[in-house]
VMD Tcl script that draws the C-alpha trace (Angstrom):
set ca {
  {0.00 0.00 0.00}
  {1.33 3.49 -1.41}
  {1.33 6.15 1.53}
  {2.35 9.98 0.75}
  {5.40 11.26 1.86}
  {3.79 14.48 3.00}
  {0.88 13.78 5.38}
  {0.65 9.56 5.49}
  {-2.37 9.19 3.91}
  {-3.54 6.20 1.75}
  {-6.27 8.20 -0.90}
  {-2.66 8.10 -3.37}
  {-3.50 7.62 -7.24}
  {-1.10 6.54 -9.62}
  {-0.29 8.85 -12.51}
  {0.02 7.37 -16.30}
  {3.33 8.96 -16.76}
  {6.35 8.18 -15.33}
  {9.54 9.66 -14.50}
  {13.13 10.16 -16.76}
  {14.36 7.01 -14.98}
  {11.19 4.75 -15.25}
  {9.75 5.11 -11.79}
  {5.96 5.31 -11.19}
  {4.18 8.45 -10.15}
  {1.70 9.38 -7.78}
  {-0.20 12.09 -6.31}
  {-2.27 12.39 -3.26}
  {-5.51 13.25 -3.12}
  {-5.55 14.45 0.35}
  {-3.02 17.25 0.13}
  {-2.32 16.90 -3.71}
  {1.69 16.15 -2.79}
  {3.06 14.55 -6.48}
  {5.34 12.33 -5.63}
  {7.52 9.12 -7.04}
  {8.47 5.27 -5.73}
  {12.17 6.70 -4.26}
  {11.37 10.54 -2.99}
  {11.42 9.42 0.42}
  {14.82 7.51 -0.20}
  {18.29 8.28 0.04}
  {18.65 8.65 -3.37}
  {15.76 11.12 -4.48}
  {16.63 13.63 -7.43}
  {19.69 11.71 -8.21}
  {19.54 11.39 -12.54}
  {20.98 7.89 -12.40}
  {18.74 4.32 -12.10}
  {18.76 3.88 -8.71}
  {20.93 -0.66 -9.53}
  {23.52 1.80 -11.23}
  {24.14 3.67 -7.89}
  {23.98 0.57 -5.85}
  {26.35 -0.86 -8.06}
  {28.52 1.24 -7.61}
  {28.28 1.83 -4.07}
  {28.67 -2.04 -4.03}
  {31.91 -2.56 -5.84}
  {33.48 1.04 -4.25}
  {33.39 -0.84 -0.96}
  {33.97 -4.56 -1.78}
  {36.75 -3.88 -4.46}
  {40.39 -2.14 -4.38}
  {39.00 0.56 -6.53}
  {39.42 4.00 -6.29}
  {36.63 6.81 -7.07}
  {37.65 7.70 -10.31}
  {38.48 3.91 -11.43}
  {34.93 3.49 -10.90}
  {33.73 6.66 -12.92}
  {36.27 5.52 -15.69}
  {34.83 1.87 -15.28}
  {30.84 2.90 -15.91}
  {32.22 5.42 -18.76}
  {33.12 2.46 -20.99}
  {28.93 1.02 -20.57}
  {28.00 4.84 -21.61}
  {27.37 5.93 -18.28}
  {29.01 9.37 -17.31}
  {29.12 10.50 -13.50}
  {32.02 12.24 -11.65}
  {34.19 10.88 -9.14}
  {32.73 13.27 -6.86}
  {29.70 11.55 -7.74}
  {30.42 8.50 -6.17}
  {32.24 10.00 -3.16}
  {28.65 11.53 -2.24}
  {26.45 8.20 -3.39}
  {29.08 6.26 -0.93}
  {28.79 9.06 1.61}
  {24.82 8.57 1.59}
  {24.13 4.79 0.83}
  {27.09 3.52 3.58}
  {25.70 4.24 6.88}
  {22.22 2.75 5.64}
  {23.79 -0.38 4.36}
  {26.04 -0.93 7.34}
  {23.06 -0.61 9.97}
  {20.74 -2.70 7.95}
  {23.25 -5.64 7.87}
  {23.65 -4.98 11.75}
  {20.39 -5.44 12.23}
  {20.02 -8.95 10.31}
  {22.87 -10.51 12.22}
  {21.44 -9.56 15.70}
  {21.08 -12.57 17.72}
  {23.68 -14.70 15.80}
  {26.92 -13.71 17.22}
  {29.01 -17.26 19.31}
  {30.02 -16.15 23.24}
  {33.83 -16.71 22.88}
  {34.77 -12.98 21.63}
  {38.07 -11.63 20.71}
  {38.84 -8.12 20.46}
  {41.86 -5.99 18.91}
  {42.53 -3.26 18.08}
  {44.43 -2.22 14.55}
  {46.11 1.26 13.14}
  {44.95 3.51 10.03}
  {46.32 6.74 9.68}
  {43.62 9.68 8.77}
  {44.83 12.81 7.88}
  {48.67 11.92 8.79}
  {47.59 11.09 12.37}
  {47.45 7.30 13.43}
  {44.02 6.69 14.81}
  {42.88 2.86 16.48}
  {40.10 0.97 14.79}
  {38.64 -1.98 17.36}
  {37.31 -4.78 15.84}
  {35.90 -8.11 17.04}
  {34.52 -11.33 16.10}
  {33.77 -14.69 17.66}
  {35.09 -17.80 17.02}
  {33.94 -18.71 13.78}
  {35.45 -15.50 12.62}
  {31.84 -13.82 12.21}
  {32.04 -10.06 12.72}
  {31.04 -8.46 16.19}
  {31.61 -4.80 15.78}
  {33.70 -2.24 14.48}
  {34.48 1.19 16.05}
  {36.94 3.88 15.21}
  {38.51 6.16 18.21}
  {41.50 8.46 17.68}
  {42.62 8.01 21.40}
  {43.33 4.49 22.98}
  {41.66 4.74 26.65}
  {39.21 3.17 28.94}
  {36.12 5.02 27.63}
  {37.23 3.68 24.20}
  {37.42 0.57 25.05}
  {34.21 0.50 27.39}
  {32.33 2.25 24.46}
  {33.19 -0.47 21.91}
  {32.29 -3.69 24.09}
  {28.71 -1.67 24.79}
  {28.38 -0.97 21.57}
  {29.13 -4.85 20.53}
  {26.88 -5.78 22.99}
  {23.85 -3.76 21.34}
  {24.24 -4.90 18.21}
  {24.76 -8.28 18.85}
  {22.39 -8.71 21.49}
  {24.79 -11.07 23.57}
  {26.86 -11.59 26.26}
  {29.74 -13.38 26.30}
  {30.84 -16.19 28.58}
  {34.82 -15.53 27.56}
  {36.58 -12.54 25.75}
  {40.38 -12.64 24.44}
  {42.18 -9.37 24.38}
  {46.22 -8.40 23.84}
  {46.03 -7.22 27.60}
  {45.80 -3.82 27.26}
  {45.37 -2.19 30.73}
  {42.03 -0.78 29.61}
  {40.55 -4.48 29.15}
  {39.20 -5.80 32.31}
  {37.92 -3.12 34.06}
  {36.16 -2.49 30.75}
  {34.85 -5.86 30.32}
  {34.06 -6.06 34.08}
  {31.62 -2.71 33.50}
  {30.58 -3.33 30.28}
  {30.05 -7.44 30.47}
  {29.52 -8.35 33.60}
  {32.08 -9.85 36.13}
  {31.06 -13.08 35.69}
  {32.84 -13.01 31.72}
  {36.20 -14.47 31.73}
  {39.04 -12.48 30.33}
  {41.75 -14.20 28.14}
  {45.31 -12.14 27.53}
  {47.54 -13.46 25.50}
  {49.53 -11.80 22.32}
  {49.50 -15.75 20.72}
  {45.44 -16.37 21.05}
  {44.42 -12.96 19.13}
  {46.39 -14.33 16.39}
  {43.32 -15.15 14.20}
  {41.79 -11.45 14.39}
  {44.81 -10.46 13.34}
  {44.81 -12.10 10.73}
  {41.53 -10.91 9.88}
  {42.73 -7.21 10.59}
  {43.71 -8.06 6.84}
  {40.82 -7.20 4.86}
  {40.31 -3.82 6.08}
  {44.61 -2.83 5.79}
  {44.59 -4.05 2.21}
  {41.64 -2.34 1.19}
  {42.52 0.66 2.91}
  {46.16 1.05 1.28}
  {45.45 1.69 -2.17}
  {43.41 4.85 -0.56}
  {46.40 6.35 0.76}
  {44.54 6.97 4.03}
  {41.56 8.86 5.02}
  {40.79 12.57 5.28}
  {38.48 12.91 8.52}
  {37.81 10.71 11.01}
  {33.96 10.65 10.20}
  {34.27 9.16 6.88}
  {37.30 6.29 8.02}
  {34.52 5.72 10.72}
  {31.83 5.31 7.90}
  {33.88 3.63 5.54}
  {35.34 1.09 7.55}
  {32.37 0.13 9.62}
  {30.40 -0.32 6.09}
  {33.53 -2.47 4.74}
  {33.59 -4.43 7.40}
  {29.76 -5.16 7.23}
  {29.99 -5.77 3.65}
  {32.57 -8.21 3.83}
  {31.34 -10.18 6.68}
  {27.88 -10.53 5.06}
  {29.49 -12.10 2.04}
  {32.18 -14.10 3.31}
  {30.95 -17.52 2.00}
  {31.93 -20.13 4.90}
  {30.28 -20.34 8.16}
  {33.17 -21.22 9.80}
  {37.32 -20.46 9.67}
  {38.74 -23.07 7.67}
  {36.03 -24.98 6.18}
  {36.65 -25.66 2.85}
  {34.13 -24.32 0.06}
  {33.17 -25.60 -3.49}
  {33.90 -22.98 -6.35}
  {30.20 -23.39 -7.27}
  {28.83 -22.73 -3.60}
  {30.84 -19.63 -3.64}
  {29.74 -18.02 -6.94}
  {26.06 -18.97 -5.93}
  {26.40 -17.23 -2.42}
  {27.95 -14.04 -4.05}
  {25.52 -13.74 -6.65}
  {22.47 -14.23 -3.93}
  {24.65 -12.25 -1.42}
  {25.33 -9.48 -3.61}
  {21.51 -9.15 -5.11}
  {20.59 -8.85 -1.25}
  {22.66 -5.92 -0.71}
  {21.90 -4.55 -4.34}
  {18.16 -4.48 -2.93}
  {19.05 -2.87 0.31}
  {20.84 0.14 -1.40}
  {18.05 0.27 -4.12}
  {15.71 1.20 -0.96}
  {17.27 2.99 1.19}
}
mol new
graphics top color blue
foreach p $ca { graphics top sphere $p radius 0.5 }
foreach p [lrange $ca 0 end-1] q [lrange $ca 1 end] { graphics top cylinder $p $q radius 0.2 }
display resetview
């Protein structure tokens, strides 16, 4: 059921014409508000389909690619946007994308958490990104903080507990100082704390994905877009990694049929938002 963007109601008739890019029209007959299927979106009065923005909102976060490799990239299919273009498409669609895939792995997190934290340099300053994930390697939560502290640290284990809706029974850590009083207010004293520089060895190793993505960028220029970029990155990546588990071995043909379905989900997701 079609409901107007202006005052809710349902008396909304469709018009026979349609917009440059295809989408339906309507008006309301309550307040006579015209009106198409994506005003209320993200991406309303944008002069490109709304899969060619995904797309590229899609590979500019899964791929090595830089803004103007993408531009270059659509210019060969005919299509002819700015770099700038996707900078502010990214800028928009990210936070939306990264929240929704939050939301769908609520609940699903394992109870034996390890957390780390990794550098990235914004603006020529080193800054600390904290990441965990359980022990299947599933993602728990990613936060960027430009100081490394006990509200940092108590912020990001809050914050992993929201989204994931769980509490841990045991948490591994590099034993940073900040740690277990952290964990203590944040967790509960009943969690038990693990430190030891040998059993984080698997997030780091996972620390990975977001270092070699964000090298070819040659760092970040404000803190609020590394925070947007890497939290949607990280998001993106977990939703499509293809094995449940670390080390499980996958098929070639389960793969390409779990990033085709994996990557029409999120397609869908930007598309609405």
């Amino acid at each position: 059921m079609t409901r107007c963007i202006g005052c809710g109601s349902v008396a909304v008739s469709e018009r026979p014409e349609r917009t440059v890019q295809g989408y339906r029209r309507f008006r309301c007959r309550t307040c006579a508000k015209q009106f198409n299927e994506r005003s209320a979106g993200l991406l309303n009065r944008t002069q490109f389909p709304s899969d060619v923005i995904a797309l590229v909102v899609l590979w500019r976060l899964r791929y090595k690619l830089s803004l103007r490799d993408l531009s270059e990239m659509f210019l060969i299919r005919g299509i002819v946007f700015s770099y700038e273009a996707v900078r502010d498409w990214e800028a928009k669609l990210t936070p939306a994308l990264a929240e929704t895939l939050r939301r769908r792995r609520r609940g699903k997190a394992g109870r034996s958490w390890y957390t780390d934290e990794t550098y990235l340099k914004v603006h020529g300053r080193w800054v600390y990104l904290y990441r965990a994930i359980d022990r299947s390697g599933v993602l728990l939560d990613v936060m960027l903080s430009e100081i490394r502290d006990m509200a940092a640290a108590k912020a990001f284990f809050r914050s992993a507990k929201t989204v994931t809706a769980i509490t841990p029974t045991r948490v591994t850590t590099d034993g940073h100082d900040s740690y277990p009083q952290a964990i203590r207010s944040e967790l509960g004293k009943h969690v038990r704390h693990r430190t030891s520089r040998y059993l984080t060895n698997r997030l780091e190793q996972d620390h990975r994905g977001i270092k070699g993505r964000y090298r070819p960028m040659r760092g970040f220029k404000c803190v609020r877009s590394a925070a947007r970029f890497c939290r949607g990155y990280d998001e993106l990546r977990n939703f499509l990694r293809p094995r449940p588990s670390l080390h499980q071995p996958v098929s070639a043909d389960h793969r390409r049929l779990h990033v085709l379905c994996a990557a029409a989900t999120v397609i869908s997701i930007l598309q609405a938002a």
